[in-house]
C-alpha positions as CSV (number, residue, x, y, z in Angstrom):
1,X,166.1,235.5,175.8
2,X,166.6,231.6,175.3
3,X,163.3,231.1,174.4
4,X,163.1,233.7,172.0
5,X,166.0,233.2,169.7
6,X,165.8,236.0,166.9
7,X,167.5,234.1,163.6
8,X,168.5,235.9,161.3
9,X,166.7,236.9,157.8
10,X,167.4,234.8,154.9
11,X,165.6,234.9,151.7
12,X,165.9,231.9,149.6
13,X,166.0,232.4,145.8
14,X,162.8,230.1,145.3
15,X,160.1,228.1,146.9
16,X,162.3,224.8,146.8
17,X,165.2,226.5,148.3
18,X,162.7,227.6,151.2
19,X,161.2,224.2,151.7
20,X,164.6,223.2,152.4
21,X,165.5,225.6,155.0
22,X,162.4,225.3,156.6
23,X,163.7,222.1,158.8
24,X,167.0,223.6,159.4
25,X,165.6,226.7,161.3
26,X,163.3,224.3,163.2
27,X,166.1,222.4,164.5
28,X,168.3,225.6,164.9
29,X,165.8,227.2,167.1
30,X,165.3,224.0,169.0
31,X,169.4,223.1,169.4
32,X,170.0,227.2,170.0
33,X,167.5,227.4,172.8
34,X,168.8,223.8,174.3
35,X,172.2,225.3,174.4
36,X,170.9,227.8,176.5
37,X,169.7,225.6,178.8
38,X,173.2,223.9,179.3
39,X,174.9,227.2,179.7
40,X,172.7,227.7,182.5
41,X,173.8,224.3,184.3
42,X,176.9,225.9,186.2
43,X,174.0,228.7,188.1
44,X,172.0,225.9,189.8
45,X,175.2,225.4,192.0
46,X,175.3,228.9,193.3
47,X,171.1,229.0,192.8
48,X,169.6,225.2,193.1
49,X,166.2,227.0,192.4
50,X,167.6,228.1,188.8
51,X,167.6,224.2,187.7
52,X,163.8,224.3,187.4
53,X,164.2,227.2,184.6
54,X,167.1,224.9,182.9
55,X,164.3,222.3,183.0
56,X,161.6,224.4,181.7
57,X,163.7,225.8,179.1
58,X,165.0,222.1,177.7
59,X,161.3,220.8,177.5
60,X,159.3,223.4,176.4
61,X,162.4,223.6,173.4
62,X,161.7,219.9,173.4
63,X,157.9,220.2,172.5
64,X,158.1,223.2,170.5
65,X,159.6,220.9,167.7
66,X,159.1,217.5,169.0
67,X,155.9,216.1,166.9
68,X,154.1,214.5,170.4
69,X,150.6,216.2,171.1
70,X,147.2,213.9,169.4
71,X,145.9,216.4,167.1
72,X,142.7,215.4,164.7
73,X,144.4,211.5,163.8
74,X,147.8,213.2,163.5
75,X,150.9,214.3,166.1
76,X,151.9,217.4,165.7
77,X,154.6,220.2,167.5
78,X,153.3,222.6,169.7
79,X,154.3,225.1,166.5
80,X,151.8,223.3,164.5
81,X,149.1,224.1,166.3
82,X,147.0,226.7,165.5
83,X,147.5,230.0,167.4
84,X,149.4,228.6,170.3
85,X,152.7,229.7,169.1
86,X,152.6,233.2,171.1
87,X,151.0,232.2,174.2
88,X,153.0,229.4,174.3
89,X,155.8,231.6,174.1
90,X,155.0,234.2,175.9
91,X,153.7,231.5,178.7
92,X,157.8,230.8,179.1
93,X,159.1,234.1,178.9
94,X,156.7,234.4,182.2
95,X,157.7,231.5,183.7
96,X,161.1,232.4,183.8
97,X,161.4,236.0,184.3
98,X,158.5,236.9,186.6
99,X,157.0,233.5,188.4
100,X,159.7,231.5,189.2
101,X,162.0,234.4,190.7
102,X,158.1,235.3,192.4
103,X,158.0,232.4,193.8
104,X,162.0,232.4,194.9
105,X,161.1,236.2,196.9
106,X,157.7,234.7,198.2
107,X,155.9,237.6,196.3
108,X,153.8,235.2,194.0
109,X,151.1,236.3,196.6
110,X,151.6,239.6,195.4
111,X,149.1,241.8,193.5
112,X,152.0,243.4,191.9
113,X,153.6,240.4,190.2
114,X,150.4,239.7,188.4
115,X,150.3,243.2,187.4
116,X,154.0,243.0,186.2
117,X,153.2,239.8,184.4
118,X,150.2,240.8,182.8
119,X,152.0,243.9,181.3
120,X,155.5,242.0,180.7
121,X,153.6,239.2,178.6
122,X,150.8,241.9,176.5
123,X,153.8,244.2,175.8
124,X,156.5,241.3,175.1
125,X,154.1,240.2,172.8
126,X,154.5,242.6,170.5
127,X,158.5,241.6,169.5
128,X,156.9,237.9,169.7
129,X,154.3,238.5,166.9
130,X,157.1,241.2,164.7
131,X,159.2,238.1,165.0
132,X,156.0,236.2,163.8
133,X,155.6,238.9,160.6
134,X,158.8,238.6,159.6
135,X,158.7,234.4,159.3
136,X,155.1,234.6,157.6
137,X,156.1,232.6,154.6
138,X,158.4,230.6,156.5
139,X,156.0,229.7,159.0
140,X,153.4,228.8,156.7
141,X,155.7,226.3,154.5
142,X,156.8,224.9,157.6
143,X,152.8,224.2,158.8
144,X,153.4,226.1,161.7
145,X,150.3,228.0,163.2
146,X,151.3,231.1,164.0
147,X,149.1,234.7,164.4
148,X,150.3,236.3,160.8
149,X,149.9,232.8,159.3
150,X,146.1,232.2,160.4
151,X,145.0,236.1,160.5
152,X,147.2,237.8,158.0
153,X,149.4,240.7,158.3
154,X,147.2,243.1,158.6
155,X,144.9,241.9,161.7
156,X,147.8,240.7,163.4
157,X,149.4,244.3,163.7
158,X,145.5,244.9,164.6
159,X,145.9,242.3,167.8
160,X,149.7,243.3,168.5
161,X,148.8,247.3,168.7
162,X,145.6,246.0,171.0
163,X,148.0,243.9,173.4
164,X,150.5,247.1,173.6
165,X,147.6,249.3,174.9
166,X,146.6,246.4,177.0
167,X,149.4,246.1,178.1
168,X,150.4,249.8,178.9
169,X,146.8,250.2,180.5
170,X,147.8,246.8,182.9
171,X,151.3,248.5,183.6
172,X,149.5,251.8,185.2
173,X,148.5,249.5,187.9
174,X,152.7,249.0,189.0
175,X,155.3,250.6,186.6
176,X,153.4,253.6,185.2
177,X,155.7,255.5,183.2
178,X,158.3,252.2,182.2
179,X,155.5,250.4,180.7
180,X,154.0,252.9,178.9
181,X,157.4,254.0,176.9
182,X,157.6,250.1,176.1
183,X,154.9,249.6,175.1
184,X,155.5,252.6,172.6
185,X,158.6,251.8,171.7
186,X,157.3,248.1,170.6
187,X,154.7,250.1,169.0
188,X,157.4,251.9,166.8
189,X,158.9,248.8,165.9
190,X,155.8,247.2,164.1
191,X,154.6,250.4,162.9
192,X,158.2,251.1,161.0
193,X,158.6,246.9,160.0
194,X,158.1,246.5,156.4
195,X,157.7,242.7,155.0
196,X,161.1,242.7,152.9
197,X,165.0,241.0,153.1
198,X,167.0,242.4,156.4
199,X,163.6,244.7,156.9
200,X,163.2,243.3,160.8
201,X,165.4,245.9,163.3
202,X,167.3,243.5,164.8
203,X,169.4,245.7,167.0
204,X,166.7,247.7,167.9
205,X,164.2,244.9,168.8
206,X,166.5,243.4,171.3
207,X,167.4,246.6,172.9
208,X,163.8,246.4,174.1
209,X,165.0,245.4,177.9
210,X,167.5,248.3,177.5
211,X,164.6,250.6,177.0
212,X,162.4,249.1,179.7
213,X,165.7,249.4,182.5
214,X,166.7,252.7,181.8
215,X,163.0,253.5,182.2
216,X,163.2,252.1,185.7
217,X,166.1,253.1,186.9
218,X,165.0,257.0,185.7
219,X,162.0,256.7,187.4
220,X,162.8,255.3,191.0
């Protein structure tokens, strides 16, 4: 998705060589995910409700990296903050793929959309916090506040296994069987991911949605 922009690995030789990639995957992610946006502009003429997402997208990309938000005498990035990386993130993918098409089908008054997005964001989570792992040291020369950088590795694949079973548990209540073989299959991923160069299944970490559809489809 737009907002969650998978770069790809690339170990420096040394700290130095790190610091200075550091800002240039900041403003990657930020120009990446803004590009997005744009390439959405030509769908608001066939679906005006779509501009609010190219909105959403743009600004939360915006304050992601954008040093604006009064924090102890200083202004930091949403990223800076500690811990509000993934819900921030996850708080988008929402947005986008469960409220704001809700609210476009009137079924935001629906049970079942709450249920969907309660599972959708515990599960989604998951990729969000094995994309968190991989960036540890990254993350942490960059000051940003992630889950791995505050907790560690190992109590952050505590919480990410506790938000899949969540997660799964939450799904019973609308997609039974789909939810359950994502939230496995996310499982998988973390249990198999090993901190080391090109160690992060790409492929197989973005054919997550693949996974989820063919669930549905097989079980409608």
């Amino acid at each position: 998705m737009c907002g969650g922009v998978v770069l790809p690995y690339r170990r420096p030789a040394g700290t130095q060589q790190l610091k200075e990639l550091v800002p240039l995957l900041v403003g990657d992610f930020g120009g990446r995910t803004i590009a997005c946006a744009a390439a959405l502009l030509p769908v608001t003429i066939l679906r005006p409700w779509c501009a609010a997402v190219v909105v959403l997208v743009g600004t939360m990309a915006w304050l992601y990296t954008a040093p604006l938000i009064p924090w102890r005498g200083r202004r930091l990035a949403v990223r800076q903050l500690p811990g509000v990386k993934l819900p921030y993130t996850m708080a988008g993918w929402l947005l986008i793929t469960v409220l704001l098409p809700a609210v476009q089908q009137h079924l935001l008054g629906d049970a079942r959309t709450w249920y969907l997005a309660a599972a959708g964001t515990l599960i989604g989570g998951v990729t969000a916090l094995l994309n968190d792992l991989r960036d540890l040291h990254t993350d942490a020369l960059a000051g940003t506040g992630s889950l791995p950088v505050l907790l560690g590795e190992r109590r952050t694949r505590v919480v990410a296994y506790g938000m899949a079973v969540c997660g799964a548990a939450v799904g019973q209540l609308v997609l039974p069987l789909p939810t359950l073989l994502w939230a496995a299959y996310n499982s998988t991923l973390l249990a198999s991911y090993r901190p080391r160069p090109d160690a992060y299944p790409r492929p197989w970490g973005d054919a997550q949605g693949l996974v989820l559809l063919a669930a549905v489809l097989l079980t409608r």
